[in-house]
C-alpha positions in Angstrom: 46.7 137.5 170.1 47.1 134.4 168.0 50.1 133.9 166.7 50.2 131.7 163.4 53.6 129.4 163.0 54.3 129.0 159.0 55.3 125.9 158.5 58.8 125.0 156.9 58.6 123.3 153.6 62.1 121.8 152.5 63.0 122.6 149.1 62.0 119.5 146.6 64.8 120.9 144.6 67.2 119.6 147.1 66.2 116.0 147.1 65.7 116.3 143.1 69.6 117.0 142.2 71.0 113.7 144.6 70.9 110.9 142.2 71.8 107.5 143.4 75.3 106.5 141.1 74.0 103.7 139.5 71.6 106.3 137.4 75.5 107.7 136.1 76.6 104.1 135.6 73.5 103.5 133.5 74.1 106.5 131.3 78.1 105.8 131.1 76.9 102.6 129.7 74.6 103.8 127.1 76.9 106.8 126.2 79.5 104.3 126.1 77.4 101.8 124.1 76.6 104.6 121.5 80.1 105.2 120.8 81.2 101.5 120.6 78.3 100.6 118.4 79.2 103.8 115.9 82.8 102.7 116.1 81.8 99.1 115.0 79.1 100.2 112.4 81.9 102.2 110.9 84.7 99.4 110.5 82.2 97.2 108.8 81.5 99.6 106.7 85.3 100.4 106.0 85.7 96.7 106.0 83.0 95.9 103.5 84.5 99.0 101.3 88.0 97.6 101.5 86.4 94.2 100.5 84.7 95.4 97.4 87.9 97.1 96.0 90.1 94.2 96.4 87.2 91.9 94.6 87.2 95.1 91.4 91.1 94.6 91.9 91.1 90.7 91.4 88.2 90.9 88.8 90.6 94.0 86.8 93.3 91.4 87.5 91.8 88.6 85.7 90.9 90.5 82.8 94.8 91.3 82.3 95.7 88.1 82.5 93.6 87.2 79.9 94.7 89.2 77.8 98.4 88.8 78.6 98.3 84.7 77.8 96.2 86.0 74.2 99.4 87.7 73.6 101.8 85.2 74.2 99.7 82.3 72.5 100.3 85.1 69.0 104.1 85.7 70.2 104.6 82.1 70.6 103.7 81.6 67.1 105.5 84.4 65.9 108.6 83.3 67.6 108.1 79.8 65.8 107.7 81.5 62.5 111.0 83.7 63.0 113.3 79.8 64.3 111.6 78.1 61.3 112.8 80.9 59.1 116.2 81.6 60.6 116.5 77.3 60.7 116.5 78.0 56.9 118.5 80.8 56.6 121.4 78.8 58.9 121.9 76.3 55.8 121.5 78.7 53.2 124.8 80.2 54.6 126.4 77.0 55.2 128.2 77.7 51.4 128.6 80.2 48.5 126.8 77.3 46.4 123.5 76.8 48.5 123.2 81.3 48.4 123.9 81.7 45.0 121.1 79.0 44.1 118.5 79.9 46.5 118.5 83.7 46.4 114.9 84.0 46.3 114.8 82.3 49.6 117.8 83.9 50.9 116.6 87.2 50.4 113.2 86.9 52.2 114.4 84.7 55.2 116.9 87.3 55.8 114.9 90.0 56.1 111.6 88.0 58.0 113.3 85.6 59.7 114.9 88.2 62.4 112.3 90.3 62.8 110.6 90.0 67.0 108.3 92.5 68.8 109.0 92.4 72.7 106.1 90.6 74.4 103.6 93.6 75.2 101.8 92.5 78.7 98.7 94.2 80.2 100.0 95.0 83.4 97.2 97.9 84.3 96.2 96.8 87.2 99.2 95.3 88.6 101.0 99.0 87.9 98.0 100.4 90.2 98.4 97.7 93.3 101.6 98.2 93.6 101.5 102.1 92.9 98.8 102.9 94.6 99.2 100.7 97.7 96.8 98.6 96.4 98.4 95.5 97.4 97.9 96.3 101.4 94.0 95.5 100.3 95.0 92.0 99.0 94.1 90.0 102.6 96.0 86.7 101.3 99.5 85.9 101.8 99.5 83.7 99.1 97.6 85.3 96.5 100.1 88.8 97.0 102.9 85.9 96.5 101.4 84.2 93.6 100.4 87.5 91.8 104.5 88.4 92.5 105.8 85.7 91.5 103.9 86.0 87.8 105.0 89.2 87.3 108.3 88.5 88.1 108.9 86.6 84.9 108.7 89.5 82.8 112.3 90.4 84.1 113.6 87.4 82.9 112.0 88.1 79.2 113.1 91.4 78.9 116.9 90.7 79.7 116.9 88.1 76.9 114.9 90.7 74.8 117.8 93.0 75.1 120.5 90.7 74.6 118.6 90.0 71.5 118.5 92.8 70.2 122.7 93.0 70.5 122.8 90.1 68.7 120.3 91.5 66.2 122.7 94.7 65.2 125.7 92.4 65.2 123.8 90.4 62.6 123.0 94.0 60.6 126.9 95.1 60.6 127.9 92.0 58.7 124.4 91.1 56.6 125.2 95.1 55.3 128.3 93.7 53.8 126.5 90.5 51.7 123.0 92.1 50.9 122.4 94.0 48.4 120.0 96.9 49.7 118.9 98.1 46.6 117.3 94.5 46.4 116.2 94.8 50.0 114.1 98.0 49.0 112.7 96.5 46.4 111.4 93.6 48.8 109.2 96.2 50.2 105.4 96.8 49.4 103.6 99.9 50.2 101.6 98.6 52.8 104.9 97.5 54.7 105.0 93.9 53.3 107.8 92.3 52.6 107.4 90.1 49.2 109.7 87.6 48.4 111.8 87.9 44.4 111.2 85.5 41.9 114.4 86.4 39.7 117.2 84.7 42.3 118.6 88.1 43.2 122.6 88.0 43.8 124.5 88.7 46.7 126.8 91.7 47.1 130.2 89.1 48.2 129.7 85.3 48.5 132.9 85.4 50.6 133.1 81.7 52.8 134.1 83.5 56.3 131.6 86.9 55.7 128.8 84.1 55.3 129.7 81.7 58.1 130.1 85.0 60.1 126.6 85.6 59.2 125.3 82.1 60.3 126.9 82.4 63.1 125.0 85.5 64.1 121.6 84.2 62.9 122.9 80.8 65.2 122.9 83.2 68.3 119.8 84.9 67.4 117.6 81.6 67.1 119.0 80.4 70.3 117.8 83.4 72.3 114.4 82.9 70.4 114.1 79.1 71.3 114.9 80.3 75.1 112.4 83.2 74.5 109.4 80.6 73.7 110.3 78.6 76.7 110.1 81.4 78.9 106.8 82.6 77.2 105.3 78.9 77.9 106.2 79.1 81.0 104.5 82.5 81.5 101.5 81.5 80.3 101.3 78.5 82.1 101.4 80.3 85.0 98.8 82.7 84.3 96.6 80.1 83.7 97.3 78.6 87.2 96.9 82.2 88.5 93.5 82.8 87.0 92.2 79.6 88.5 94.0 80.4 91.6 92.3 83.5 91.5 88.6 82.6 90.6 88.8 79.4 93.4 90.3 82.3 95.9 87.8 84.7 95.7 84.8 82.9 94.1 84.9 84.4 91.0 82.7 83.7 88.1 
């Protein structure tokens, strides 16, 4: 009887599932590849994000500024108006014969000559750097400082602003004892103008001390203003130094 041996084939699935480890290095590296080039596609594109919203920021920026050294080019003028005019009313006081002479005058410098509007600055888009952590996107040290340090100066104009002001309602207590307001009200026109007499209008005392008391209040007004304008050049000097600054920094148009 013949006997058949079967012959013993190894299973190929065996041999199939041993890999050699530099087949799992190779894929580590790929994987690991993958991830590292996804990580880096992403931080440029973060990077370039962060980029163009600090550019909007600086171009918002310059815009204000514009604007801001348009405003205190008209309150500089202003603020020479109001000295000239206060300048005038100084030696009007100086003696019951120059006011009773010059009433006219007297009148209108009074009420014109005090009259200043606080400086009104655009500061939009410095409100929404520093609010909105804005400034963490501003990748110069010295451009942060530089757009700081302009800022800063406001402080300075609003404290004399204020002390102004005090000075302005010491100079109403007193002026309501020498001007007449009947007169005053007449001064005004209906659009809000104020129109100087032509009929030398009188004063309600012509007392010596009431109108040196006067001058001296109008003195301490005009000196605030003359410190005010020197403040306001300097402000605008320094925007223009921060706009070209600015435009040199970031290659602005």
């Amino acid at each position: 009887m013949e006997v058949h041996h079967h012959s013993h084939t190894a299973d190929p699935g065996l041999h199939r599932g041993k890999k050699k480890w530099t087949h799992y290095f190779w894929e580590f590296l790929m994987l690991f590849l993958a991830v590292f080039c996804g990580f880096l596609a992403e931080y440029q594109l973060e990077h370039k994000i962060e980029k163009d919203r600090e550019k909007q920021f600086i171009n918002s920026l310059v815009a204000d500024l514009q604007d801001d050294i348009k405003n205190l080019d008209m309150m500089i003028g202003v603020e020479r108006q109001g000295i000239a005019s206060l300048d005038t009313l100084i030696n009007l006081l100086n003696s019951p014969g120059l006011a009773k002479q010059n009433g006219d005058q007297l009148y209108y410098v009074a009420r014109m000559g005090p009259r200043s509007n606080p400086f009104a600055n655009n500061s939009r888009t410095f409100d929404q750097l520093k609010n909105a952590g804005g400034f963490r996107l501003i990748r110069y040290a010295d451009a942060s400082n530089n757009i700081m340090g302009y800022y800063n100066q406001l402080s300075q104009i609003r404290l004399l602003e204020d002390n102004y002001n005090h000075e302005f309602d010491n100079y109403k207590r007193v002026g309501a004892k020498i001007f007449d307001p009947g007169i005053l009200r007449r001064q005004e026109a209906s659009n809000g103008e104020i129109l100087r007499s032509n009929d030398n209008p009188a004063l309600v005392r012509y007392g010596i001390e009431l109108l040196k008391e006067l001058g001296f209040h109008t003195l301490q007004m005009n000196g605030s203003r003359r410190s005010k304008i020197l403040l306001l050049e300097n402000m605008k000097k320094s925007g223009e130094e921060l706009i070209a600054f600015l435009r040199n920094k970031y290659h602005l148009k």
